[in-house]
N, C-alpha and C positions, 0 to 999 in steps of 0.2 A: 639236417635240412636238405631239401629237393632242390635238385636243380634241372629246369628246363633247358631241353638243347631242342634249336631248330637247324632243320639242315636243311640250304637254301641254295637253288639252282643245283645244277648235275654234279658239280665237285663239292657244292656243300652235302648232297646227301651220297656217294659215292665215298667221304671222307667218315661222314656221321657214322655211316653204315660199318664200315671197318672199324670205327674206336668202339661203339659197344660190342662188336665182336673180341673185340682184345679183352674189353673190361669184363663180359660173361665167362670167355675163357677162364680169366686170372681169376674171378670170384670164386669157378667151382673146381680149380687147381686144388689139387691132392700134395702137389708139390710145393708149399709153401714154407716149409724150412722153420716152422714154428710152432708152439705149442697148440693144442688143442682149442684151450680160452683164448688166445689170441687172435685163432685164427676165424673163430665165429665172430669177434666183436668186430673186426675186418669187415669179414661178409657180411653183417648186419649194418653196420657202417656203409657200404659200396650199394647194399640192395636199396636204404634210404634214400641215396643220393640218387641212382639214376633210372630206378626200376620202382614201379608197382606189379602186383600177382594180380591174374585174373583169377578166374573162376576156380580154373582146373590147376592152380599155383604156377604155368607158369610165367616166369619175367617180362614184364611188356616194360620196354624204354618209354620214359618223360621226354617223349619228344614228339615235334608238330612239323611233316616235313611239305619242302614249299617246293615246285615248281613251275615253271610257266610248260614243258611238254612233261606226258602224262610216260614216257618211256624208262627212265632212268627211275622215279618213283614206284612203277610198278616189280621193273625189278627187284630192288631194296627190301622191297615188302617182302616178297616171293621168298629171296633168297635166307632172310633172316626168319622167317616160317618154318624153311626148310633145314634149316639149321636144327630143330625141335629142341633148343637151350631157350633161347629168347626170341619174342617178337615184335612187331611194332603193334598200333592200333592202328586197324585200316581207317576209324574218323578222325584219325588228328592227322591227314595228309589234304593239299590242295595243288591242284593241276589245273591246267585250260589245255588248249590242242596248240596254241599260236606261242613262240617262243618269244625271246626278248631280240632277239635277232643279233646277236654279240653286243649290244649299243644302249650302254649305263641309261642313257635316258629314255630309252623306252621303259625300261623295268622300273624306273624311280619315276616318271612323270607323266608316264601312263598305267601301267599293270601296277602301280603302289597303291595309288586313290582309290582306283578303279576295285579294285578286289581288297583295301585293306581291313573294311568292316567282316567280308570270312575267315582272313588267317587271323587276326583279333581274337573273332570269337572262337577260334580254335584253339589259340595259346592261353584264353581265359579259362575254359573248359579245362583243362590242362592241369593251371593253376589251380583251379576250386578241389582236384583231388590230393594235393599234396595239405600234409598237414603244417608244414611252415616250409615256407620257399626260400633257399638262397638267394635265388637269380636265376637269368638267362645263361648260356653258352651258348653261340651260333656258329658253323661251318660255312665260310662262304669263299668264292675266288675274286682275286679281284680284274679278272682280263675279259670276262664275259660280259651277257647282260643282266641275266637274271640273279645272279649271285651277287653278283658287285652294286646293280644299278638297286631292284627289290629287296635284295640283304637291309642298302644301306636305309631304305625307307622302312621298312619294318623295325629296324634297330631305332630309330626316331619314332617308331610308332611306340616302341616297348619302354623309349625312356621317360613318355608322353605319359601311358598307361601307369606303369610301373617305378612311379620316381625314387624308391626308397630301394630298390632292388639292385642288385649287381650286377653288371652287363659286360661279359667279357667276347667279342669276336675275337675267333679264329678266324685268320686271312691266311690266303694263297699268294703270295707275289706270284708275278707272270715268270717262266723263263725268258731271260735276256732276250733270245730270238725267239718268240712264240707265233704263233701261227696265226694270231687274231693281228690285222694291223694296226686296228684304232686301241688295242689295248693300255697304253701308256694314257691315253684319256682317260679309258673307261678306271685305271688304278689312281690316277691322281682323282679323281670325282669322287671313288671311294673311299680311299684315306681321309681325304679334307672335309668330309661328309660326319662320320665316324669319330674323327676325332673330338667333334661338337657333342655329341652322343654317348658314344662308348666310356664305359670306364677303363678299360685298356685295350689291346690288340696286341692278340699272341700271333707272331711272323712268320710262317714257313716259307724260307726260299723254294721254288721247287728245282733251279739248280741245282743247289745244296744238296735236298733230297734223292735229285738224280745218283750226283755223285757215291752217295752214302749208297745206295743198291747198287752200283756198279761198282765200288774199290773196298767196300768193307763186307759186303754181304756179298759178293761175287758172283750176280747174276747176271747172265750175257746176254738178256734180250729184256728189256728192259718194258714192262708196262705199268701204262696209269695205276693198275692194282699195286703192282710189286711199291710203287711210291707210297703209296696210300698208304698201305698197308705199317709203310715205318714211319711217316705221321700219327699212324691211330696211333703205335707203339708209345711212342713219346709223349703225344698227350696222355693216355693213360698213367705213363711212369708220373707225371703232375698231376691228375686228375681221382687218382685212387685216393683212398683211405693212406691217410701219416700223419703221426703224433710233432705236437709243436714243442711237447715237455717229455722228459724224461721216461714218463708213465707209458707203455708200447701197447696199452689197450685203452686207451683214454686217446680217441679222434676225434680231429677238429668237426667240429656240427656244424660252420659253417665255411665251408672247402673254397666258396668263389671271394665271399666276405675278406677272411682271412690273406687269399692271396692277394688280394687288391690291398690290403691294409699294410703286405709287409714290402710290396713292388711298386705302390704307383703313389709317393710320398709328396707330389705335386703336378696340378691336373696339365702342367704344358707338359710332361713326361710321360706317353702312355705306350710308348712302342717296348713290347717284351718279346725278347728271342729266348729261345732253347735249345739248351747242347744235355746228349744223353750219352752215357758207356755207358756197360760195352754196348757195341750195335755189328755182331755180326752174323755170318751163316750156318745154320746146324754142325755143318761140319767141322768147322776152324775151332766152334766153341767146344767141341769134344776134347780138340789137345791145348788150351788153354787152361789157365788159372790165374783168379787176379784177388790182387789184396786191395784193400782200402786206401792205404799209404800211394800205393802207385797208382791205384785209378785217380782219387783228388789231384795228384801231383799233375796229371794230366789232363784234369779238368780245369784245373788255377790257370795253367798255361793257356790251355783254348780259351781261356776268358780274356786274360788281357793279352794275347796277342792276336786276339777277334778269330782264332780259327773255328770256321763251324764244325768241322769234324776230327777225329781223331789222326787221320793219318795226315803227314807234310806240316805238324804244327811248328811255327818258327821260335826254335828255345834262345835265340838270340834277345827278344823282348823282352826286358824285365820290366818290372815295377818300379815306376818315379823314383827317385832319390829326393831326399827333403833337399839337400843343396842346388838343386836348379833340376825343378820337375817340368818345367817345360822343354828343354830339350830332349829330358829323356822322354815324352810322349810321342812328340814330333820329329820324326828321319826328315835329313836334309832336301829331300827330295817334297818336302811337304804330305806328303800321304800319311793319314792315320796309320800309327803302327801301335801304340801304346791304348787299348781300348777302354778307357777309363765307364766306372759304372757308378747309376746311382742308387740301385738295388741289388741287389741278388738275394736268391733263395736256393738253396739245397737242398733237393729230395732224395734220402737213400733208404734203399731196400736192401735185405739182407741179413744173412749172417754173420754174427757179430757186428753189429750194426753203433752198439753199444760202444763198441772200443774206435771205431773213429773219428780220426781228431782232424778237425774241422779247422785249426788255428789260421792258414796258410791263407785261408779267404777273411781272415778277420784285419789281413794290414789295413792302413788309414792310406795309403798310396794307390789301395786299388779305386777309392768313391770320392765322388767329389767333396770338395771341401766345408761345405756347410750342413753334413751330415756324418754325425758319428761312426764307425761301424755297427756298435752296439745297434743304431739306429737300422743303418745301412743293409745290415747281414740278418740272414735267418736261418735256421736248419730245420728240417724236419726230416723224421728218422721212423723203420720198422723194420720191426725183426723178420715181416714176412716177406719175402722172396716176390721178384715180378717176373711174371712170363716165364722166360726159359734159362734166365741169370738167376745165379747163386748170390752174388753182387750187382748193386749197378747206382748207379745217381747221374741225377739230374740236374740240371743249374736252368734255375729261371731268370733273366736276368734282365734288366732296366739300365741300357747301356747305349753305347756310341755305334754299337755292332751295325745299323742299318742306315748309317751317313752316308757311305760309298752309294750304295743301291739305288736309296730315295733320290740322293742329289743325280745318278743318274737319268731314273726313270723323272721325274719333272726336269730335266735338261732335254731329251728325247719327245716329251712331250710338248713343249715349251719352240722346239725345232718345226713339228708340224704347227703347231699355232698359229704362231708368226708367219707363216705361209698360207697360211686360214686353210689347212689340208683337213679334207673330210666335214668342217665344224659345222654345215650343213646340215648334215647326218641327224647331227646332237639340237640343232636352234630348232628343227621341224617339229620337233616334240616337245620344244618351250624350254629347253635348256639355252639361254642364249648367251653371247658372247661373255656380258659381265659377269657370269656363273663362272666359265669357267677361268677369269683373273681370280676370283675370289678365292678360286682352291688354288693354283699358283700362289697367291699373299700366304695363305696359311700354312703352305706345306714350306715356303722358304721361312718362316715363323719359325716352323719346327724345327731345319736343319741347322740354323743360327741358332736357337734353344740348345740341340744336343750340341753342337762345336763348339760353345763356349765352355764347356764341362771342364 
């Protein structure tokens, strides 16, 4: 089954643009570590999902990309041309000259109404060439305007259109100190937007991100690409083609379906994060070797002890004891230490893919209590190799991982508020004060949802 991806404002389509470059790479990979029949039903499987052939055979992406300036779209295009693997369709993109100007309610309360009968008929268009649709995936930030404020209207426009369909955003959280001031508005507006909407919302910090190219992948100057670029990575490692049973040429036919069915087990629950091994730089990965036994071992660990990356994870965290599992969640100092979840999924790639054992993620101490693991936990597994890894997995996960950050960023917001800083900006264009209580209500909703886990 197809799935449409829209890439919306400059980081949703500068993010688009890198993961099907990852996913074309990995599709016409020679290096896949697996038989021959396997590795076609793969790529036959990958080409459904996110490609149609034109004329001349070749790959044009199921995607409709959206901007409010016509600069970053044109490059996009250019570049994925010139690449001569895959392209876009130059009709499934939409630009004006006039941005959103960083300010959520220009993009949601002017440029949404205002243009939303052409990206409509563009995604519809879209639609009518796949022959059974999973769903949506979007690429959006949420510190601007056009991505956060037009993302989050178009996603109501597609749940409006599309109610049987699957709808997963990809968001950007802002870095802590980013450059946009009113950002912490423009992120609460989009969350609390989104949540009504969306059937989940996959997280990138792009601190996190930061971090991950400068300590693991060793790069000293650090750009928007080089970020991006290990975002696409990660999405891909979840977005490919992988088996839910045992059979390693038998893939799921519905990729977004499936993932919502085994992560989002109740709808006040829709925030999912992502941790990937390995993730490092050509070079480091020459004199390495890694087995399954030690990658999980190190992947259990960054779950519950919430680290987003591999390096500095605290082994002192264990998992609850049945005899008094509240203390062990909770260090005395009150801060989450103990990261309880109420989903996870595991996606591994690789060789001998077959012989790991998965047991370590099935305790009943890692998920809340009114969900089985059986329920709780899911694997999926292939024998074909991603990228540049021999091995690697992925954890998808429906957890406590984003309490700190949320409750920051609506305490930071919540500080200009109450001082009515900038809210001007946002009332002019008819976002008016009680909008923005409403998304305050819902977003402490959610953080009293996840903290009672």
């Amino acid at each position: 089954m197809a799935v449409i991806s829209l890439q919306l404002g400059q980081c949703g389509n500068q993010i688009g643009y890198e993961m099907f470059d990852v996913i074309c790479n990995d599709l016409l990979s020679t290096n896949g570590l697996c038989s021959k029949k396997e590795n076609e039903s793969y790529q036959l499987s990958c080409n459904e999902r996110f490609f149609r052939e034109d004329e001349s055979g070749v790959p044009v992406a199921r995607t409709v990309l959206v901007d409010m300036e016509p600069k970053v779209i044109n490059q996009t295009l250019s570049m994925a041309t010139r690449s001569g693997r895959w392209k876009y369709d130059y009709q499934s993109q939409f630009c004006q000259k006039q941005g959103s100007g960083n300010n959520w309610a220009s993009g949601y309360c002017v440029h949404g109404p205002k243009h939303k009968e052409s990206i409509m008929d563009l995604v519809r268009k879209e639609a009518e060439k796949c022959d059974r649709l999973s769903g949506f995936f979007t690429t959006m930030s949420m510190a601007g305007g056009t991505g956060s404020g037009l993302g989050t209207y178009v996603t109501q426009c597609l749940r409006d259109a599309y109610p049987n369909s699957c709808l997963l955003n990809q968001v950007i959280w802002p870095y802590g100190t980013g450059e946009v001031i009113v950002q912490n508005y423009n992120a609460i507006l989009t969350l609390s937007h989104l949540y009504q909407s969306s059937d989940a919302l996959l997280i990138h910090e792009n601190d996190i991100v930061h971090k991950i190219c400068a300590q693991l992948m060793n790069i000293k100057q650090i750009s928007f690409r080089d970020v991006n670029k290990v975002i696409a990575h990660q999405l891909g490692s979840v977005l490919q083609p992988a088996c839910s049973s045992e059979v390693t040429t038998q893939y799921s036919r519905n990729p977004l379906g499936d993932l919502m069915e085994r992560l989002v087990p109740h709808p006040e629950f829709k925030l999912l994060g992502l941790r990937n091994i390995p993730q490092m730089s050509e070079t480091s990965l020459a004199y390495s070797t890694f087995t399954w036994p030690g990658l999980l071992r190190h992947l259990r660990q960054m779950l519950i002890a919430n680290a987003k990356m591999e390096e500095g994870i605290d082994w002192q965290v264990r998992a609850p004891s049945s005899g008094d599992p509240v203390a062990a969640k909770v260090s005395t100092n009150k801060e989450l230490r103990f990261n309880t979840s109420i989903a996870n999924l595991l996606v591994l790639r690789g060789k001998d893919v077959l012989n790991a054992s998965v047991e370590g993620f099935k305790d009943p101490a890692l998920y809340t209590p009114w969900l089985t693991p059986d329920d709780a936990f899911s694997v999926w597994k292939t024998p074909r190799a991603f990228n540049k890894y021999e091995r690697s997995a992925t954890l998808v996960s429906n957890s406590q991982f984003l309490l700190k950050p949320l409750d920051t960023i609506v305490g930071k917001a919540w500080k200009m508020f109450a001082s009515k800083a900038y809210v001007h900006h946002y009332t002019k264009f008819g976002n008016d004060e009680e909008a923005f209580l409403d998304s305050f209500t819902a977003l402490e909703q959610v953080i009293a949802s996840y903290a009672s886990l």
